[in-house]
N, C-alpha and C positions, 0 to 999 in steps of 0.2 A: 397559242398565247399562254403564258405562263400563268396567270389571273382574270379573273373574269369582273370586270371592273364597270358597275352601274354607277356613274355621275346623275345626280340630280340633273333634270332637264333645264330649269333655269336659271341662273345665276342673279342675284340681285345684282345693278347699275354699279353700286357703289364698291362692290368687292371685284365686279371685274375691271373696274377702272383703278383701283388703289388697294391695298394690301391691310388698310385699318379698318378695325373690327365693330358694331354696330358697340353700344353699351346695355350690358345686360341689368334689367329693372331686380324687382324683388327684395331691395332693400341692402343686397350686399355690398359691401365697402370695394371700391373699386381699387386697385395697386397701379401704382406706374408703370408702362410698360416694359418689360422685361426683356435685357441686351442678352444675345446667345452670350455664352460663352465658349473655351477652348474645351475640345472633349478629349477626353485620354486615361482624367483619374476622376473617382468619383467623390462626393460630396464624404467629410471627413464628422459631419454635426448635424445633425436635424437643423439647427439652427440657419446653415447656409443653403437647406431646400427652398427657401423663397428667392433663388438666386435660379431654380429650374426653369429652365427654354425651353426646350424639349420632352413632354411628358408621355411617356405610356401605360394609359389605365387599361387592366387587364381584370372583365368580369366573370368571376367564375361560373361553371353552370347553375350551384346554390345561392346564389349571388340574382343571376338574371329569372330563374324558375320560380313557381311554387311548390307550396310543399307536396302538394302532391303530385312534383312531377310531372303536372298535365297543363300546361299553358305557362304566361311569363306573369314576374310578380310586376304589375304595371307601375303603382306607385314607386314601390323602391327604384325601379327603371327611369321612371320622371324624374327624380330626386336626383339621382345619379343625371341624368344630359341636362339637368338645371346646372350642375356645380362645375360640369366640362365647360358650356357656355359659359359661366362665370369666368372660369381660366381663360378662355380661349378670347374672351374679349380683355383682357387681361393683356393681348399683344402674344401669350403664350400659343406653341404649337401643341398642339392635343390629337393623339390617335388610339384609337378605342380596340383593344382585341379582345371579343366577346364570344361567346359560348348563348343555347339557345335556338336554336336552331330546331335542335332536334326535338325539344320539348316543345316548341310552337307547333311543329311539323305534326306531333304526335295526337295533341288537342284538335288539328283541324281534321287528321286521316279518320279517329277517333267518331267525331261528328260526323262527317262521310259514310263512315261503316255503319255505322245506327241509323245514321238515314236512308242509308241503302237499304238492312235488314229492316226494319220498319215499313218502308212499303212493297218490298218482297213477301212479306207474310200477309201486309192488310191483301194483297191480291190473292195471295194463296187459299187465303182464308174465309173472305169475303168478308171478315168480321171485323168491327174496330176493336175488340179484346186483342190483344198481341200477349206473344209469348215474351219469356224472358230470352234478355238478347245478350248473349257473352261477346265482347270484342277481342280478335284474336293477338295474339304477341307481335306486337308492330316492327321491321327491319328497322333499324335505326339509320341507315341510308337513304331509305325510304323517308324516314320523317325530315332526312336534316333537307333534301329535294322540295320536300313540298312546304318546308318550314324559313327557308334561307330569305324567298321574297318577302312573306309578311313582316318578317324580324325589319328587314330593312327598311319597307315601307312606315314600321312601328317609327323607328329610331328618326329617320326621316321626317315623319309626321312631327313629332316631338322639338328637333334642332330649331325646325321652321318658326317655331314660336319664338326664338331667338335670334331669328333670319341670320341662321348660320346652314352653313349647306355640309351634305354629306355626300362620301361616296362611299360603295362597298368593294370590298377586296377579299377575291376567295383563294387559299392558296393551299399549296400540298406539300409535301417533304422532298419534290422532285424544283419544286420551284428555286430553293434555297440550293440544293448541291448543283445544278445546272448554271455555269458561270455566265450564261447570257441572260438566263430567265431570271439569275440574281440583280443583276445589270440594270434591267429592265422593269422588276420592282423597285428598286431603290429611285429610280429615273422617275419614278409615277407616284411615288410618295411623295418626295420630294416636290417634282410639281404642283401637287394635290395642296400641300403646306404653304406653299409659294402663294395659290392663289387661295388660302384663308380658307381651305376647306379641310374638315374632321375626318378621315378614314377612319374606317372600320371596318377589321379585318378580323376574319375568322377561317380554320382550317375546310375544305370542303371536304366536310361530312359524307355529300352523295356520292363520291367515287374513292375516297382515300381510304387504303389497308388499314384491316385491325393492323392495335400496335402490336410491334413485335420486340421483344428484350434484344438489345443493342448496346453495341459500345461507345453511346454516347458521353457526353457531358465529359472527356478526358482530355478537351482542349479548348482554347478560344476557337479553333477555328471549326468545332466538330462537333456538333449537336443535333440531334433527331425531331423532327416538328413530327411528337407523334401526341401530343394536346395540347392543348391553351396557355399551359404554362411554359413551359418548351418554346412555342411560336412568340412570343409577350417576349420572353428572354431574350430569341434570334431576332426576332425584329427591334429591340428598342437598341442591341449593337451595331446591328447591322444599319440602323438611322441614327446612330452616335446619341442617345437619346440621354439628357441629364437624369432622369427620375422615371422609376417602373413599378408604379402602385398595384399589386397584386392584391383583387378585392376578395375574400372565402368566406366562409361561414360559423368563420372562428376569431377569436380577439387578435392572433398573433400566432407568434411560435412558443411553443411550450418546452420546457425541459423533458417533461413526459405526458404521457395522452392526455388532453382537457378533461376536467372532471373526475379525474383520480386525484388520490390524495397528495397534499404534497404540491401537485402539477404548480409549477412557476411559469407567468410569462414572461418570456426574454426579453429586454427594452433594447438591446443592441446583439448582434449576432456576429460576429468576427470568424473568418475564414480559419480554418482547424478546430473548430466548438465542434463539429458533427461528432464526435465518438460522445458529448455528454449530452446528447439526444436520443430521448426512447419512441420512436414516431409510435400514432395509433393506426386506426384504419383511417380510410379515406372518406370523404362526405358520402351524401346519401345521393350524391348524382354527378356526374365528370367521372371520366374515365385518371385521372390525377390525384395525389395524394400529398399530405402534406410534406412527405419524403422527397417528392416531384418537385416542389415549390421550391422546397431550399436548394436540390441540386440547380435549378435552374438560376433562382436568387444570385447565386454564387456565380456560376457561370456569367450572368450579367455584372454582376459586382466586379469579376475578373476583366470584364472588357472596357470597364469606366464607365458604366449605369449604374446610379444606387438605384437600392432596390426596400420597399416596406411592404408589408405583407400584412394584412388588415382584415377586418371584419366591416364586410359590407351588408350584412342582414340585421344586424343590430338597431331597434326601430329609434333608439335614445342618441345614435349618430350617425346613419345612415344620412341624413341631412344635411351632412357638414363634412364626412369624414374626409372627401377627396382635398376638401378646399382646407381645412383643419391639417391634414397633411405638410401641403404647400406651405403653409401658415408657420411648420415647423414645429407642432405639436405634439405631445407623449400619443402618439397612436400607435398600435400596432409593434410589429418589431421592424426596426432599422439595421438592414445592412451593412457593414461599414467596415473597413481595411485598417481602419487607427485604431489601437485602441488607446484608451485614455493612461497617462503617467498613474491614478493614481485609482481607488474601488472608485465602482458605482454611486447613486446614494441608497441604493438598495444594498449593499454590502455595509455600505456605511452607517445604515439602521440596523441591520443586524447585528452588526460589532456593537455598535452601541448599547443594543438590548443586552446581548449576552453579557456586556462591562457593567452594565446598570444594573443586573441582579446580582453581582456579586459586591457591587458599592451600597445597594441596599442590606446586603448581608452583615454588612461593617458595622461596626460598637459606634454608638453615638460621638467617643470621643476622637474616634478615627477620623469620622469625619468632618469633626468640626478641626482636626489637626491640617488636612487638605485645605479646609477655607483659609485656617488662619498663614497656610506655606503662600497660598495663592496671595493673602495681603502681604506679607511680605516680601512679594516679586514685583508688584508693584513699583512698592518703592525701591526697592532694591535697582530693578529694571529700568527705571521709569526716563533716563535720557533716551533709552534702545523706542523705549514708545512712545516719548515725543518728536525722537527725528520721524519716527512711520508717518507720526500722523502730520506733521509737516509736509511730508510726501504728499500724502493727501490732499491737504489744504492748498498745495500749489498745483496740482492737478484740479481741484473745485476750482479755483479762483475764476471767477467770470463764466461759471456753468451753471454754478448754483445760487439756489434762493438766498438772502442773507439768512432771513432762518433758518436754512437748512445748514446753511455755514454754521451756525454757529452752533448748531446741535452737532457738527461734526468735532468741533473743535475739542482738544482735550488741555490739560494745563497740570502745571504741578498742584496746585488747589483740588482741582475736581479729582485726580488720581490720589491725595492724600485723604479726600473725603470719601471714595470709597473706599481704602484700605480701613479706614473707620468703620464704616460701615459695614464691612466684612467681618471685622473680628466682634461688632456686636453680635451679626449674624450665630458667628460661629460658637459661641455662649447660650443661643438658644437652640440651636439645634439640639441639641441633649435632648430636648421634648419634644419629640418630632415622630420617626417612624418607629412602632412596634408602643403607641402609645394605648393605654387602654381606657376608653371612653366610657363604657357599660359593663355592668357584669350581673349576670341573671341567673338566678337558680332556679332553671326551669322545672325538675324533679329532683329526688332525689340520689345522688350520684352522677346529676347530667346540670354541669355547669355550661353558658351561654359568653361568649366576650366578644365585644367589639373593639377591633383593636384597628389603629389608623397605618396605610400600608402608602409604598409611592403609585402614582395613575399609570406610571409605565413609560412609555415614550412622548417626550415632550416636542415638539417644532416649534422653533420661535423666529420671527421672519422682522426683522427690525433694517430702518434704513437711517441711514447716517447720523446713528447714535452709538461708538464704538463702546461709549463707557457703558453700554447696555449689555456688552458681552459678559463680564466678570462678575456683573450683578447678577445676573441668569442663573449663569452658569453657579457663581455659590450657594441658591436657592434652589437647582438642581442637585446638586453635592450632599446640602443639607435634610432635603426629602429622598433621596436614594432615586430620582429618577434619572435616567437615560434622556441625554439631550442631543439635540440637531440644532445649529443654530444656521440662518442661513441672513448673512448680510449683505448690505449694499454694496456694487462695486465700487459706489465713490469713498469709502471708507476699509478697502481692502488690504492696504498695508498695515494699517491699524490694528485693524480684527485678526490679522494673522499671526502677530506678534503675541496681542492679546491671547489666543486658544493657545499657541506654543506654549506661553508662563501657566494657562490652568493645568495643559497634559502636562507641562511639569512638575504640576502642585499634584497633580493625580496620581501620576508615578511613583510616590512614596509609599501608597498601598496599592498599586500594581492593577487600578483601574482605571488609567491613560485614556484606553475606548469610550468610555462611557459618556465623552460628549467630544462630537463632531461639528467640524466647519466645514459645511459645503460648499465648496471651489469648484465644483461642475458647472457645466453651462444649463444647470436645472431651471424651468423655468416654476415660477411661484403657484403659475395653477398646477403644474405636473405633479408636484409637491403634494396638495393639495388633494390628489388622487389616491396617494397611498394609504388608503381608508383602513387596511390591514395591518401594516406597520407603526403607523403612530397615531396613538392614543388623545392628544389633545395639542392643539394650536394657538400661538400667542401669537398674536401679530402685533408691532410694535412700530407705528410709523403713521403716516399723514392717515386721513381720512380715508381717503382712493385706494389706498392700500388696506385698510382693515374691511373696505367694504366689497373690497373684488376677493381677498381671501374670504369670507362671511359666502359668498356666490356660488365662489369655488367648490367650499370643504364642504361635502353635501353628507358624507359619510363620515366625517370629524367635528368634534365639537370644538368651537372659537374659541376664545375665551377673552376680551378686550373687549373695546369700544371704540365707535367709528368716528367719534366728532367732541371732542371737549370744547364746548359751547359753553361757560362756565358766565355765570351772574353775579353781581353784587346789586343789592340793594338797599338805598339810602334812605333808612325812616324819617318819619317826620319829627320823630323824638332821637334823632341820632346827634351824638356827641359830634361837633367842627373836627376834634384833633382825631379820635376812633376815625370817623369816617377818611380822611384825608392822607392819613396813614395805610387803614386796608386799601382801600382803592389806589395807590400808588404803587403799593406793594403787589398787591392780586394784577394790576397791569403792566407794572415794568421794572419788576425784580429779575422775572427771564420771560419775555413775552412768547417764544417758539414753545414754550410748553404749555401739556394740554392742559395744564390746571393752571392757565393765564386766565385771567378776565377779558371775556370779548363784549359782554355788554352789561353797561352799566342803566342801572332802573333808577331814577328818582322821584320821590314822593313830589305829586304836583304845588303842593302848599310850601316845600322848598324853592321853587321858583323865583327869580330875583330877590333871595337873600343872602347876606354873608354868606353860609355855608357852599351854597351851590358856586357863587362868584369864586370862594377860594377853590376848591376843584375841580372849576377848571381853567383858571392857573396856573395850578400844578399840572397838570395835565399838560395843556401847552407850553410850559419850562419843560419838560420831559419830554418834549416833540411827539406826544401823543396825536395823531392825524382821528381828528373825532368826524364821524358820521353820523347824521340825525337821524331816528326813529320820525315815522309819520305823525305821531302827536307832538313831539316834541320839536319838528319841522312844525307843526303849524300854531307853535305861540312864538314863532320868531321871524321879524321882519327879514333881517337877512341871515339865514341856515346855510351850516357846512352841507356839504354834501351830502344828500338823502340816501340812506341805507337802500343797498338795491336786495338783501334780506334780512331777516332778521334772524335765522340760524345760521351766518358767516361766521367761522372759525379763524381769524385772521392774520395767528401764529407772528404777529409782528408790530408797531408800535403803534396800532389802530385799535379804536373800539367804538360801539356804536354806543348811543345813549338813546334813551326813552325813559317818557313821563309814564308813571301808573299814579291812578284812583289812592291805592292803598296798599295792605298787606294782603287783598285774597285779589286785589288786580294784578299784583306782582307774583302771586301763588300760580294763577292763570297763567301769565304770560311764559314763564318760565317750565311749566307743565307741556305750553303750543311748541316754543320755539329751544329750548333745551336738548341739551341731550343725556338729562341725567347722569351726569359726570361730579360738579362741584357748585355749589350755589349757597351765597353768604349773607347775610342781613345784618347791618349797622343799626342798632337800637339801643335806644338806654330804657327800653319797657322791657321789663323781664315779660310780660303776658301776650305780649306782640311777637317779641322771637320765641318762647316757646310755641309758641301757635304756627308759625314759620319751620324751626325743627319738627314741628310733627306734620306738618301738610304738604311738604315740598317731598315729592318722590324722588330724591337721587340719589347716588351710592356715598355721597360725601356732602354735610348741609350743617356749616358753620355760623356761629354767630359773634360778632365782632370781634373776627380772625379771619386774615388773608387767606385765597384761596388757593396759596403756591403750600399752606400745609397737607394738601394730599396728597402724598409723598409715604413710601412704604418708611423707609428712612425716618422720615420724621417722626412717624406715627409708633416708630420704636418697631418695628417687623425687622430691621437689621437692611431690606434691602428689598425689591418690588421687582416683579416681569410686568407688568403694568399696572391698570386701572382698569377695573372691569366697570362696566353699566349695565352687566345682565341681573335676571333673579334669580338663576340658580347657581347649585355650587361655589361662587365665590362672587361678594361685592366691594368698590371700592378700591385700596391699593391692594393686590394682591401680593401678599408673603410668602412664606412657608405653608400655613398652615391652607393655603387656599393651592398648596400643589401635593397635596395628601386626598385619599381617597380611604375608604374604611372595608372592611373584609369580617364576616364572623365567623367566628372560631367555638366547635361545640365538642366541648368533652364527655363522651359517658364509658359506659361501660356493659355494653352490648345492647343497649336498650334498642328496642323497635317500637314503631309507633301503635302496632297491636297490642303492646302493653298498658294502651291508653284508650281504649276502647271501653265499650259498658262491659265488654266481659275482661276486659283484662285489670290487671292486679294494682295498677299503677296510677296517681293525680296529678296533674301539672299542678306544681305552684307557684312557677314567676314570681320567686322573691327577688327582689332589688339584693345586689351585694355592695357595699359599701369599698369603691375603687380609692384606695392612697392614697394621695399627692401624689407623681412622681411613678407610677407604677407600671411597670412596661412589662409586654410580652417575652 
């Protein structure tokens, strides 16, 4: 018989009567279950791996061992048959080709031998002192024999927790070129699959020849099972298999050995890259190497398996990584036969960078010359990008939120108002990079400067706000940074048009590169990983979105705010016509914006007066849909609809109301349920709003002035990438000067710092130098 094949002895009721899979608990989200597909060509996107039927996970021996070689690493092993189950009740078909064997084999021969030698000497000796006991050099045949049962039994033990059943399959390089014993594996797979059972198949160790160098891997139909990666390859073709998760002890594939300088991880691998491959050595246990991997990668990749290649020892996602996979996530490297029309966005950050140090290098008036080309493309352009965004808008129609429509929408107005906005921009950049803040005479001959420089690479992740592009982007121009911008698809004929007119506002001083529109199918948290490449993140869009990038970017700093939750509040000494004005304005001048009013506070001693009766009023003339606060529900017999919170963000022509005490009841509230974004007070007491200005923590805190003025634009910055609500580096509308960073710069003239010692010759004097107006680097 070709394989030696232990079936579980019992079968649960309900799998040998029906083919559906029990539901695995633990918390993970469960998918629909998953239609095979036609097998032939393989997956062309990480994206359409949650489209895989057929999976083979393949664990390498660093992968199933410990470090030292001598037993299996148990938990990572649990972790790993928690996330096969999770698939596998998923509707997916799951077969395991492991490694293990012989490390298990070797821990128990190990124990054996010492128990043997142990009481061979207590008798020899009559003493319980024992000598030291050396264990001799184990056959590795030997261990994978006495190691094959337990492994199974382990894995077995394990499924059962998830009343999935298992069977094992031991096979050799004879099984595969044998056309009946081929036959007859594929016949006992396949039924194994059929009746909702997990194989798991490993080479046998106790009889199969060392390898021997072959002329394998030189066709679809010719390949050698002389290890785990080899057999993972021949079997997941040989069972038409969608997807072939090779697990090692490394992140991926690298350009060159891990942990040399330099070393890149490849996020996609494309058949003919092997000549810009410098493999290293192989792991610290398998007979396989990462040279084995790819030939075999490939070899599957060639027969219509994709193939990823992954780090399964990793303790930060060793928990996820198989299901994370599936899921279609930046893991590992990806196999793949297409390659994309156009770079990477790893190429496309690099181009970036290298464009952005020489647009940093540029004379302030160069680059305000770029902003001001950019507004004139504008308008110049501007039917070419009203019909895009039209496109748009009839593709949204009936998918999207009205606010969201209308943050899409673009107009001759709003494009004439940024080209304004631009070329104020462009007037102040002059004062921007190589500006000199400090200047210290620390000794004599050894001057100090601090001079202001760009952060480096920018991300900025905005959704269906196209007119966001051009504003970034000349606020990148302006600071000399290197931008990424990555927008929404529903706003993508827009944005495309839009980066065309900036690269050809850049093109006039021959830094085009310098800001990128990512058109790959990148996902926002993949983004979000390249903790290496970019420098600082702006996210620009709903809530959801600035708080799953905030999650994300663990190695990048954010820079936005998650919720403009913005106030007004109506004193008890507030002007009728003030108050009736702001609050009309801060709620439905543009209600989708963060700096709308979502809830309004009134003083309780306004309470059925004039004041209060006229807005709302106006409120309801302006189809304001009002929601009561809990106090303010309970002084009225029949209440609108009671607030179901009171940090709702409502981006639409809703807002909640609520009674406060006073001016430190409305200081409070605003403290609990804000988000420190924009918050305003109607008063005709100068001693009441100033007290209100100094106690309300937010980035922007007006007084009888609408809350739609926190606006970079308005506030004369030329132009904003948001609104930040952090405390460092940058509050408020963020401009230019909130996308500069500072660098110091020390001139001397050989000094060392032994010159400033008791024995040396030399005094610091940190005198202050008196910096220009106007005085640049």
């Amino acid at each position: 018989m070709f394989a030696r094949l232990a079936l579980c002895s019992r079968l649960p009721p309900r799998i040998r009567q029906s083919n559906v899979c029990p539901v695995s608990s633990r918390g993970y989200s469960q998918a629909k279950f998953v239609l095979p597909r036609p097998h032939g060509k393989s997956f062309a996107h990480r994206s359409e791996l949650k489209q895989a039927k057929r999976i083979v996970v393949k664990l390498g021996s660093a992968v199933v061992t410990r470090g030292d070689e001598c037993g299996l690493a148990l938990g990572r092993l649990a972790s790993i048959v928690e996330q096969v189950a999770v698939l596998q009740n998923q509707g997916r078909e799951m077969m395991i080709v492991t490694s293990g064997a012989v490390a298990f084999g070797k821990q128990r021969l190990r124990h054996e031998i010492l128990l043997s030698q142990s009481v061979r000497q207590a008798l020899h000796s009559g003493q319980n002192q024992l000598k030291d006991m050396s264990v001799p050099v184990l056959e590795a045949r030997a261990c994978a024999a006495a190691g094959q049962s337990g492994l199974m039994a382990l894995y077995e033990a394990m499924f059962t927790q998830y009343s999935i059943c298992t069977a094992q399959i031991l096979v050799t390089n004879l099984d595969f070129h044998d056309e009946q014993k081929r036959r007859n594996l594929n016949s006992t797979l396949h039924e194994l699959l059929r009746m909702n059972i997990v194989p798991i198949i490993n080479t046998n160790d106790a009889v199969v020849p060392p390898p021997v160098p072959n002329s394998d891997l030189q066709g679809v139909n010719v390949i050698s099972i002389k290890d785990n990666d080899s057999l993972s390859a021949r079997l997941a073709v040989e069972m038409k298999a969608d997807l072939l998760i090779a697990l090692s002890d490394v992140q991926g594939l690298y350009d060159s050995p891990p942990g040399t300088d330099d070393a890149k991880l490849i996020d996609i691998f494309y058949p003919g890259d092997q000549q810009s491959i410098t493999y290293g050595t192989k792991s610290r246990v398998g007979i396989g190497g990462m040279e084995a991997k790819v030939k075999a990668a490939l070899w599957a990749l060639q027969g219509g398996t994709s193939v990823i290649i992954a780090n399964g020892t990793d303790p930060k996602v060793t928990g996820h990584v198989i299901t994370d996979i599936v899921e279609g996530k930046k893991i590992g490297t990806f196999f793949s036969e297409v390659k994309p029309a156009g770079p990477t966005v790893e190429q496309q950050t690099e181009m970036a960078r290298h464009a952005g140090r020489a647009l940093a290098s540029l004379l302030p008036e160069q680059r305000g010359e770029i902003i001001c080309c950019l507004a004139e493309l504008l308008i110049e352009k501007k039917e070419e990008i009203l019909s895009a965004n039209r496109k748009d808008m009839e593709i949204a129609a009936g998918r999207l939120s009205q606010p969201l429509i209308n943050r899409l929408s673009l107009s001759t107005a709003k494009l004439n108002s940024l080209a304004i906005g631009l070329r104020q921009l462009a007037v102040s950049s002059g004062n921007s990079v190589g500006r000199v803040l400090r200047r210290t005479r620390v000794a004599n001959s050894l001057e100090l400067e601090q001079i202001t420089v760009p952060i480096g690479v920018l991300l900025v992740i905005f959704e269906s706000r196209p007119d966001c592009l051009p504003q970034v982007s000349a606020l990148a121009i302006a600071s000399g940074n290197a931008l990424l911008l990555k927008g929404g698809k529903e706003a993508s004929n827009t944005n495309k048009i839009l980066h065309q007119l900036t690269q050809e506002a850049l093109s006039i001083h021959g830094v085009a590169d310098a800001i990128q529109l990512v058109s790959t199918r990148e996902e926002v948290e993949d983004l979000c990983k390249l903790d290496k490449m970019i420098d600082l993140i702006i996210p620009r869009g709903s809530s959801e979105l600035v708080r799953d990038i905030q999650r994300a970017a663990k190695g990048i700093p954010v820079l936005g705010h998650s919720e403009g939750v913005c106030h007004v509040y109506v004193d008890s000494e507030a002007s009728i016509d003030k108050a009736i004005d702001v609050v009309k304005d801060s709620k439905c001048d543009y209600p989708a914006a963060c700096n709308a009013m979502e809830t309004l506070l009134i003083h309780r001693d306004l309470l059925r007066t004039p004041i209060f009766d006229q807005i709302i009023d106006m409120l309801r003339t302006e189809q304001v849909k009002i929601h009561a606060g809990p106090r303010f529900a309970s002084y009225l017999t029949f209440s609108p609809s009671e607030v179901k919170s009171l940090r709702t963000e409502y981006g639409d022509l809703e807002c909640c109301i609520e009674v406060v005490d006073g001016l430190q009841d409305a200081v409070d509230h605003i403290h609990k349920y804000g988000s420190s974004h924009t918050d305003v007070i109607v008063t005709e007491n100068e001693e009441t709003a100033e007290q209100f200005l100094q106690l309300v923590d937010s980035a922007c805190v007006f007084w009888n002035a609408s809350s739609r003025f926190a606006d970079g634009y308005r506030f004369g910055l030329g132009a904003e990438v948001g609104i930040s609500t952090a405390r460092i580096h940058a509050r408020g509308p963020v401009g230019l000067e909130g996308l500069l960073t500072t660098k110091w710069v020390l001139r001397g003239e050989g000094h060392t710092v032994a010159d400033f010692s008791e024995q040396g010759s030399m005094k610091y004097l940190h005198e202050t130098i008196p910096v220009p107006q106007g005085n640049f680097n």
